[in-house]
C-alpha positions as CSV (number, residue, x, y, z in Angstrom):
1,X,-38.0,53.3,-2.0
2,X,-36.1,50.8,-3.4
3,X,-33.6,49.1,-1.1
4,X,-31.9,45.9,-0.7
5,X,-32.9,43.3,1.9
6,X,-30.9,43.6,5.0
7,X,-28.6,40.5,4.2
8,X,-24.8,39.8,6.5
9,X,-21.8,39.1,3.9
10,X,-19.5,37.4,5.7
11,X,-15.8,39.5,5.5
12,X,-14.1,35.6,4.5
13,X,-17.2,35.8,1.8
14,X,-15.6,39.3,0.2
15,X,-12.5,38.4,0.7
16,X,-13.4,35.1,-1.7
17,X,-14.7,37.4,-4.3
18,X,-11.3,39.0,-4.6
19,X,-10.3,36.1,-6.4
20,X,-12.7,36.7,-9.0
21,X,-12.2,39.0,-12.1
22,X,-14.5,41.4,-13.3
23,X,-15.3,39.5,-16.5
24,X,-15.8,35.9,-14.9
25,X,-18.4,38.2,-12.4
26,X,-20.1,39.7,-15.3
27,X,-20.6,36.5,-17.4
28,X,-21.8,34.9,-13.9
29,X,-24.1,38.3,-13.3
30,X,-25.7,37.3,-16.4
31,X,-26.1,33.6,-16.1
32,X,-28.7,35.1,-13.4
33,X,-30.5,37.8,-15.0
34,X,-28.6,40.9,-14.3
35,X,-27.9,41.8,-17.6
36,X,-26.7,45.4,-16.4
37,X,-24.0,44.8,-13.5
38,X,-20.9,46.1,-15.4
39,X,-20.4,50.2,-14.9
40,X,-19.9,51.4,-18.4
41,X,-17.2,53.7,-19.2
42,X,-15.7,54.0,-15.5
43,X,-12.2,52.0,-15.6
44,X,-9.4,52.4,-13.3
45,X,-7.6,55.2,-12.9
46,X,-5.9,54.5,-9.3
47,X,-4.9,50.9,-8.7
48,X,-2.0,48.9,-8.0
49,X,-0.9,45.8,-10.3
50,X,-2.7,42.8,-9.9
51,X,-5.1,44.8,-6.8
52,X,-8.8,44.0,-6.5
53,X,-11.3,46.0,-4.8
54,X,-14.2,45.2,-2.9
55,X,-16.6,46.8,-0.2
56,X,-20.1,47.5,0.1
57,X,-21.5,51.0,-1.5
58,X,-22.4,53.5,0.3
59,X,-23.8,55.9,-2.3
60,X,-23.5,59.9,-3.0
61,X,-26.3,61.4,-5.5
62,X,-25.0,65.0,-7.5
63,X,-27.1,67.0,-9.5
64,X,-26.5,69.5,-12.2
65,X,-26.1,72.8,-10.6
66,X,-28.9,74.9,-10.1
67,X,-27.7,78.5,-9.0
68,X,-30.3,79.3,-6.6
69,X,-30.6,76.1,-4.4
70,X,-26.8,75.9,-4.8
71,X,-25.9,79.4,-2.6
72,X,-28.4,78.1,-0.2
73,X,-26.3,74.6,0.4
74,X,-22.8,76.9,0.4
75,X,-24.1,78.8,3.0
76,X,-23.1,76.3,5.5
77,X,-20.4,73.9,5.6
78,X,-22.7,71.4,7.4
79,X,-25.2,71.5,5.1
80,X,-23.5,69.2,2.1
81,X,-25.0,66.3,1.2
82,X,-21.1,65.0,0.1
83,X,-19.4,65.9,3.0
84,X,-21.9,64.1,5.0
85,X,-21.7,61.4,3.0
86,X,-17.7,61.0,3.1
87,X,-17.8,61.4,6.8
88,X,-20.8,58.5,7.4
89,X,-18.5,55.6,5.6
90,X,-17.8,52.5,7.2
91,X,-14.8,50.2,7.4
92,X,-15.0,48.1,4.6
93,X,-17.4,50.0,2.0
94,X,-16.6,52.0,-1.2
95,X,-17.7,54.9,-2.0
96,X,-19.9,55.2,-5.0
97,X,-20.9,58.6,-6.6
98,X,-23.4,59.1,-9.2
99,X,-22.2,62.8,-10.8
100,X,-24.7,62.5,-13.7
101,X,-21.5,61.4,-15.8
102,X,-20.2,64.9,-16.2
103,X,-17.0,65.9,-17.7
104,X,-17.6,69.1,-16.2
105,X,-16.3,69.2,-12.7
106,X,-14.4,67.1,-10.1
107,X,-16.5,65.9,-7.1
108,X,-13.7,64.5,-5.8
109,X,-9.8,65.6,-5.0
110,X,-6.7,64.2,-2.5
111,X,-8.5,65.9,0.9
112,X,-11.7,63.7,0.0
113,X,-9.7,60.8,-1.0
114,X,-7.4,60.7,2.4
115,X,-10.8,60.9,4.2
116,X,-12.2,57.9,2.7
117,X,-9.1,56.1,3.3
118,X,-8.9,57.4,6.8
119,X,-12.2,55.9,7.7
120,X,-11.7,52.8,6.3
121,X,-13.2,53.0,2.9
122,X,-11.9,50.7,0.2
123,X,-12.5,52.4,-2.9
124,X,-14.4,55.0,-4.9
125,X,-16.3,54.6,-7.8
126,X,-17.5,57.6,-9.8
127,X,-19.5,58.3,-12.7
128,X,-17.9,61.7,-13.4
129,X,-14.3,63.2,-12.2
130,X,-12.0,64.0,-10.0
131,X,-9.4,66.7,-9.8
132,X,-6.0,66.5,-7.7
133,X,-5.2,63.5,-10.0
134,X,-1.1,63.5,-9.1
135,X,-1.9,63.8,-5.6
136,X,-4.6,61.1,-5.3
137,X,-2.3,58.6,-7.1
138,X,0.3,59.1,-4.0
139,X,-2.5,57.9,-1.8
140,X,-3.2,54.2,-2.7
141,X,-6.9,53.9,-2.2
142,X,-8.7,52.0,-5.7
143,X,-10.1,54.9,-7.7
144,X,-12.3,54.8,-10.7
145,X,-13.5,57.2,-12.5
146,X,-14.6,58.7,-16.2
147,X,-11.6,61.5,-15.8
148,X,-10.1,64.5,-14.7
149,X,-11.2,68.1,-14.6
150,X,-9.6,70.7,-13.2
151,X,-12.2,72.4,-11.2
152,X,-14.7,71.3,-8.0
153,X,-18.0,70.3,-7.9
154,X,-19.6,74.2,-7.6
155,X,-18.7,74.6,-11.0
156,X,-21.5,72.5,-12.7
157,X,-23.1,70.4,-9.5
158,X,-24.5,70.3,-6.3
159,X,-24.6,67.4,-4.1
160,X,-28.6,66.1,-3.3
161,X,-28.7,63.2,-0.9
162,X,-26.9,60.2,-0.1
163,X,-27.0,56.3,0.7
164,X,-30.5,56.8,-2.1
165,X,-30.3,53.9,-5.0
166,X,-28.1,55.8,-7.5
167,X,-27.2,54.8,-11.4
168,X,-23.4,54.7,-12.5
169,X,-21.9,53.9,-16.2
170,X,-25.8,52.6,-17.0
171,X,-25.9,50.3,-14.0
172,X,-28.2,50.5,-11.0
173,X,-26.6,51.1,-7.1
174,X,-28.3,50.3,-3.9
175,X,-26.7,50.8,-0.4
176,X,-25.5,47.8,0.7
177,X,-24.4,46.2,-2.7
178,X,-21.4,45.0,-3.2
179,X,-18.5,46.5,-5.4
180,X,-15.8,44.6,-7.3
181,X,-13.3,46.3,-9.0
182,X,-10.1,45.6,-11.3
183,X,-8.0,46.4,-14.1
184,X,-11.2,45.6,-16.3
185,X,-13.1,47.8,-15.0
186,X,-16.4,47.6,-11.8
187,X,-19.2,45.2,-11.4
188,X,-22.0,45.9,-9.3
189,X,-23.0,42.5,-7.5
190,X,-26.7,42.3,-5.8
191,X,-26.2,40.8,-1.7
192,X,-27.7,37.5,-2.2
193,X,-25.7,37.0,-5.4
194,X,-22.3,36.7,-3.8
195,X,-22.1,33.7,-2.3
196,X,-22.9,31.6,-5.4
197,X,-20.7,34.4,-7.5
198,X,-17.8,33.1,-5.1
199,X,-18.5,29.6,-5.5
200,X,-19.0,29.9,-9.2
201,X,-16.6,32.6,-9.8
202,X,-13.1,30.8,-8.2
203,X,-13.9,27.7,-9.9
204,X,-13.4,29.4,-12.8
205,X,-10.7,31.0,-12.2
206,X,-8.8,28.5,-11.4
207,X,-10.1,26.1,-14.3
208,X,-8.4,29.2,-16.8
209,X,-5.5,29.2,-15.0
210,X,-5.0,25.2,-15.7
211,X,-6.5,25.9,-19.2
212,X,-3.4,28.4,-19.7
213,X,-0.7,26.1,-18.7
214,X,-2.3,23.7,-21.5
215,X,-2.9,25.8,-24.5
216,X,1.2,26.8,-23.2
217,X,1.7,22.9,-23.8
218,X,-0.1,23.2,-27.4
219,X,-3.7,21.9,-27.1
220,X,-5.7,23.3,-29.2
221,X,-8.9,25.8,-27.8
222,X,-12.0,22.8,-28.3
223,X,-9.1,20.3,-26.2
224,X,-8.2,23.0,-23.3
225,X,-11.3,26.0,-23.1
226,X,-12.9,24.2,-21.1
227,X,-11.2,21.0,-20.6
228,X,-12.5,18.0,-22.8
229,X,-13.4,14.9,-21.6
230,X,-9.8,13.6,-21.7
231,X,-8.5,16.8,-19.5
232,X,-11.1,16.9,-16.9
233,X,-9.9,14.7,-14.9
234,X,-6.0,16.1,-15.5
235,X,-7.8,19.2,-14.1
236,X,-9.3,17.5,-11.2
237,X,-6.3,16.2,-9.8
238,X,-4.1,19.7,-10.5
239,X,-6.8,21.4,-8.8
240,X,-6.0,19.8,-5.4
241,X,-2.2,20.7,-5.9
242,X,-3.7,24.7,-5.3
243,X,-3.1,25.5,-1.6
244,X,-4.8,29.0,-1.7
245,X,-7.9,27.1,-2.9
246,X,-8.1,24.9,-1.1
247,X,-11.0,26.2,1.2
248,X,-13.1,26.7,-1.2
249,X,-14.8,23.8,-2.8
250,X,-15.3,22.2,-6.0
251,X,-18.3,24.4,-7.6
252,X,-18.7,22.2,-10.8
253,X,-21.0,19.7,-11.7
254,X,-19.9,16.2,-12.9
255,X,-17.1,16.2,-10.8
């Protein structure tokens, strides 16, 4: 089976990566050969202005319903693959649900949602729906998702197995990778990626931000996107003047 190796993220190392936006960890993502990290067609539907979310996935597999194997699975409370993957969550993951992208059914609705939340969970990524919409939006825990149906899973799923490698909006999902979500949408980051996404990723973040204030002063895009040879070290010294960067180091070359 295919699984990730059995790598320790430090919490300050996911904490970095909230720093980073979804399209500075994509273009990074790329730079290193993972030309498929960014979920396709799953944006926000639950999240707070400016809110980033991040957490390791623990993944949920649906199938498309199947009326004979489903009766069997409905028989007993205890014997659903989603329930027991809601209730196995860790502090600090996100849940991530591959529902075959179907507009058909919601796998997930408020009491799921308070659950995750309850147990720590930091999010929940699905490639499908959710119903209870209005309720779930009361709750505060990062939701994405393809939409809304009105109706639960039994209508055109069934749950199969969980923490399994799972695909979501055309993008591979192991247990234990790390999600990062935002207003542009969810990146799926491989374990041994995220220190150098961190390192890379706030550098750049904070290079824009100085390349705003100058296109705000008039340069022009070749003088400010990146900074020329005349603004580099402008950007250099502004860079120090940053307080809630300053723990993380220049990532740059030719400093």
């Amino acid at each position: 089976m295919l699984k990730n190796p059995d790598i320790d993220i430090a919490p300050s190392l996911l904490e970095g990566l909230r720093l980073v936006s979804t399209p500075t960890a994509t273009a990074y993502l790329m730079s290193q050969g993972c030309n498929h990290a960014y979920a396709i067609g799953i944006p926000a539907q639950v999240l707070d202005q400016g809110q980033t979310m991040v957490g390791r996935a623990r993944t949920l597999r649906f199938l498309p319903k199947r009326e004979d194997l489903l009766k069997d699975q409905y028989s007993n409370v205890g014997d659903r693959p989603h329930r027991d993957a809601i209730e196995s969550i860790q502090p600090g993951e996100v849940l991530v649900i591959d529902a075959c992208g179907s507009f058909e059914a919601g796998v997930v609705g408020d009491m799921y949602t308070r659950r995750v939340q309850e147990l720590g969970g930091q999010g929940i990524v699905i490639d499908g729906c959710v119903r209870d919409m209005s309720t779930i939006a009361t709750i505060g825990l990062p939701l994405f998702c393809k939409g809304m149906h009105g109706s639960g899973i039994n209508r055109a799923l069934m749950s199969a197995d969980f923490q399994q490698p799972i695909s979501i909006g055309n993008t591979a999902v192991l247990p234990g990778d790390v999600l990062l979500g935002d207003a542009d949408g969810v990146v799926v980051v491989p374990p041994h990626l995220v220190e150098g996404l961190v390192a890379y990723g706030i550098e750049h973040e904070v290079q824009e931000r100085f390349t705003r204030l100058k296109l705000e002063e008039g340069h022009a895009l070749h003088e400010a996107y990146p900074p020329n040879a005349e603004l580099r070290p402008l950007y250099l010294e502004w860079r120090k003047s940053q307080p809630e960067y300053e723990q993380y180091p220049f990532a740059f070359a030719n400093e």
